[in-house]
C-alpha positions as CSV (number, residue, x, y, z in Angstrom):
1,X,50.9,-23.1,-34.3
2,X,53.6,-21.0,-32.8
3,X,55.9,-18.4,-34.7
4,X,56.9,-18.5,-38.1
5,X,59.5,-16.1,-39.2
6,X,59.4,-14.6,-42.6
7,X,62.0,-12.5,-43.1
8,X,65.0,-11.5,-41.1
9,X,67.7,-9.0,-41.5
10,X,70.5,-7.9,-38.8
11,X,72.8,-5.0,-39.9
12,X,75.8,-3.8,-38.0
13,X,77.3,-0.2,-38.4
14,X,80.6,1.2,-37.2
15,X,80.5,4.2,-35.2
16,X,80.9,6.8,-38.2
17,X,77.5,4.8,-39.5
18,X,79.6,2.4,-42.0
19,X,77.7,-1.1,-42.5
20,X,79.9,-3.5,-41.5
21,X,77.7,-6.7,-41.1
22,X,74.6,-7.2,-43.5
23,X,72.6,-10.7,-42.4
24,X,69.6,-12.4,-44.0
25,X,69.7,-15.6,-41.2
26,X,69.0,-15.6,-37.7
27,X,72.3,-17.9,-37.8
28,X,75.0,-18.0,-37.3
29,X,75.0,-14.5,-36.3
30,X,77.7,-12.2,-36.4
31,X,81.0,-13.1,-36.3
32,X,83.1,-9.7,-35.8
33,X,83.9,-9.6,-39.2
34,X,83.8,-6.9,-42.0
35,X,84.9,-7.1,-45.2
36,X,86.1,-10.3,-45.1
37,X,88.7,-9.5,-41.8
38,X,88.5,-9.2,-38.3
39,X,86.9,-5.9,-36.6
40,X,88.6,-3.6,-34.4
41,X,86.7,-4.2,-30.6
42,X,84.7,-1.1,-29.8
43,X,81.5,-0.2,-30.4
44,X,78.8,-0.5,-33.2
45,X,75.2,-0.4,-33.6
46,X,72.5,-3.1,-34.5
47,X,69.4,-2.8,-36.0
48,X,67.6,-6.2,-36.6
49,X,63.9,-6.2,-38.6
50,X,62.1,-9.2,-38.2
51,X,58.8,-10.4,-40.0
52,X,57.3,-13.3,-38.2
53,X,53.7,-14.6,-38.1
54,X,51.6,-15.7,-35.3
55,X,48.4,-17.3,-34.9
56,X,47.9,-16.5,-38.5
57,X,48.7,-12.8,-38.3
58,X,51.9,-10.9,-39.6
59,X,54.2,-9.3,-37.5
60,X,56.7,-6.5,-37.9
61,X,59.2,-5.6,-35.7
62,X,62.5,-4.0,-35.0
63,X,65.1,-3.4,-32.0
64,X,68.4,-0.8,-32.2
65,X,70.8,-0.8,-30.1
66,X,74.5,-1.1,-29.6
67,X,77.1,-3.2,-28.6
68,X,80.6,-3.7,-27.3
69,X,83.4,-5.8,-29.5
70,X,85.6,-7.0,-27.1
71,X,88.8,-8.8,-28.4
């Protein structure tokens, strides 16, 4: 019973559209890293796709938005 997730996948894009995050776990999230160094604050875009199932039947979903880096 309850929610099983199958498949997760957050990516994070700069505001010229450049991936700088690329996550297959719903933790530990991002970090405001890219490329191995700390982002600039300002802000980027998310788009998170989710496959879940629920009382036996599979799920697909996925949220955009954006968000603000603040250091």
């Amino acid at each position: 019973p309850g929610i099983v997730v199958r498949s997760f996948r957050m990516q994070v894009l700069d505001r010229w559209g450049s991936m700088v995050a690329d996550i297959h776990s719903m933790e530990p999230g991002w970090d405001g890293q890219t490329h191995g160094r700390t982002a600039p604050p300002g802000t980027y875009i998310y788009r998170i796709v989710v496959d879940y199932e629920e009382e036996g039947i599979l799920q697909h979903k996925e949220f955009t938005g954006d968000l603000t880096l603040l250091r």
